[in-house]
N, C-alpha and C positions, 0 to 999 in steps of 0.2 A: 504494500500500500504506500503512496504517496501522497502528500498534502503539500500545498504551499500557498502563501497568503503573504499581507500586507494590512497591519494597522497604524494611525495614527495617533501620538500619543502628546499631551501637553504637556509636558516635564521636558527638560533640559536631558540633553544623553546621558553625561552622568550622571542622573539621580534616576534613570530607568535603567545606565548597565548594575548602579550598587545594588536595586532591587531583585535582578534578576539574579545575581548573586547572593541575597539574602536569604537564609535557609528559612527563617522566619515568618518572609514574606510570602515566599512561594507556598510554603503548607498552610499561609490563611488564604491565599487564594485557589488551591485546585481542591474539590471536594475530595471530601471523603481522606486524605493524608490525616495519621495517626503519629507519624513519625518522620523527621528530616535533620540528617546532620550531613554538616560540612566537614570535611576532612582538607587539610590544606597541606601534601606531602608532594612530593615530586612531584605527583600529577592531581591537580585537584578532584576532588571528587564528591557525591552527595549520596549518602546512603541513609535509605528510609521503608518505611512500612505504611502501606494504602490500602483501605476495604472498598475494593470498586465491586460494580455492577456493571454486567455489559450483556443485555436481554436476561436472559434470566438466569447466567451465572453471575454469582454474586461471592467473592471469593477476597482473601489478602494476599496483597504480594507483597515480595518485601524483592530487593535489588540494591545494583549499585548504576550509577551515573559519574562519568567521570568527563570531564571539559578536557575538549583539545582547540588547537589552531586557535590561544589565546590572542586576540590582539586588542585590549584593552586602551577606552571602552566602545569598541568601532563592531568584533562579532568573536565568536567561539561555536564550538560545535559539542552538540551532547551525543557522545556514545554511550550505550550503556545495556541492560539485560535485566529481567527481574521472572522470578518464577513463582507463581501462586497456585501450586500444589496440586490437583488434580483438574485445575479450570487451565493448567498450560502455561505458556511463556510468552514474553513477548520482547525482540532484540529488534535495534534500528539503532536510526542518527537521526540528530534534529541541528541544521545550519541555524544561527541565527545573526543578523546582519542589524546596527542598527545604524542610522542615517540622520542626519541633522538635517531638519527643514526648516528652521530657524530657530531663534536663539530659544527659545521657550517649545519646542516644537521637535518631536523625533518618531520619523519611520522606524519599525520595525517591520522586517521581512523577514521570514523563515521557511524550512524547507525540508517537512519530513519524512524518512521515509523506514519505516517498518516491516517487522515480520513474523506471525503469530504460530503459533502451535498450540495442540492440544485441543482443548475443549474449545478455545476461543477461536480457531480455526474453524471448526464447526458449526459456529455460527453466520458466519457469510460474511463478505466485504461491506454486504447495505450496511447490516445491524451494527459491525464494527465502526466502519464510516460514522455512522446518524449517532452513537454511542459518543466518540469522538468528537466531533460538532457538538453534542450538549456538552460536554466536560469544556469543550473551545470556550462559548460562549460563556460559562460562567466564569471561567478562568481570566479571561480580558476583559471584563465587566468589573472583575474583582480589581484585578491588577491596576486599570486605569482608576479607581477610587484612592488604590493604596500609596500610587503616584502624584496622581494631579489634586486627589484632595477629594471630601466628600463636594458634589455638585448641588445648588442651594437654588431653587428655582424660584426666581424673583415674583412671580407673579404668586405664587404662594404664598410668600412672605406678605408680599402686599393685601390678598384677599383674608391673611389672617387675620393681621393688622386689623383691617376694614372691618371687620367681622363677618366677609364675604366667603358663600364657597368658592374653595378650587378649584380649576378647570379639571375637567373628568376627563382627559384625556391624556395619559402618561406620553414622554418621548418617546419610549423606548430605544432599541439599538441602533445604530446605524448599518449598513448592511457591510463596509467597509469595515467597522468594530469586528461583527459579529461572525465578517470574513477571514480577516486577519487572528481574531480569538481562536475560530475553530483552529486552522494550522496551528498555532502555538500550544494552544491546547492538548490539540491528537500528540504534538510536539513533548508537551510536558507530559499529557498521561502515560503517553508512550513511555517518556522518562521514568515515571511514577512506576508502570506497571514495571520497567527494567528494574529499580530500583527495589521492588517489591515482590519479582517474582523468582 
């Protein structure tokens, strides 16, 4: 399987490559992580334990993820492997490239690509895919809060103020967010389930 996307994010580059290097950050953004440590030896590395779901297996992985092709804080690549026990395995690499679009302002591109076994093979590329895409979607939903700051919807403010209701109709995602989340996402669960399985 492959993924690859593009999201925009409102942080300065380095204060999205610290995050993504924050062991901390990443386990309050991808669901379901129980466990995430950073190992800083020769080769960095992120070992953790995750209770996913993916249709109806529903299993822990635990793994390892290790960073190569550092070039701080511009992109690095995740290798890694994780195996959760009778629901199978799952080994890949996830590219991650991030890019200044101005001073307050950074693309992130990435580029996953995976390889499953066992039960989770069994399940099929759709289920895997659309499993992947949700974990994306919550995961860069999170991650842009945990960067750019909780988002404060002014007309809200002002209808509470007023004593008015709020408009009944949420933003929601952008499709570029919620494009860019999945691949990061399949990217990081991918990682997750390496690290886990």
């Amino acid at each position: 399987m492959e993924l690859a996307g593009t999201v925009e994010i409102a942080a300065p580059r380095a204060k999205l490559w610290a995050a993504l290097n924050d062991p901390d950050v990443l386990a309050r953004c991808i669901d379901g992580v129980e466990r995430l440590v950073r190992s800083d030896g020769d080769v960095p590395t992120f070992d953790g334990e995750m209770n996913a779901k993916v249709g109806p297996v529903r299993a822990r992985f635990a793994g390892t993820v290790r960073l190569e092709d550092i070039v701080a804080p511009e992109r690095y690549r995740l290798v890694g492997e994780g195996k959760g026990g009778v629901a199978g395995f799952a080994k890949g690499s996830a590219d991650v490239v991030l890019t200044e679009v101005g001073p307050a302002v950074t693309q992130l591109d990435y580029v996953v690509k995976a390889q499953v076994g066992g039960k989770l093979a069994q399940l099929g590329a759709r289920l895997i895919e659309g499993t992947a895409k949700q974990y994306a979607e919550g995961f860069f939903a999170k991650l842009k809060t945990e960067v750019e700051g909780p988002v404060i919807d002014t007309a809200i403010v002002e209808a509470e103020d007023a004593n008015v209701p709020p408009p009944s109709e949420p933003a929601g995602l952008s499709p570029m967010l919620w494009g860019g989340g999945l691949i990061l996402l399949v990217m990081l669960f991918l990682a997750w389930q390496w690290n886990h399985l």
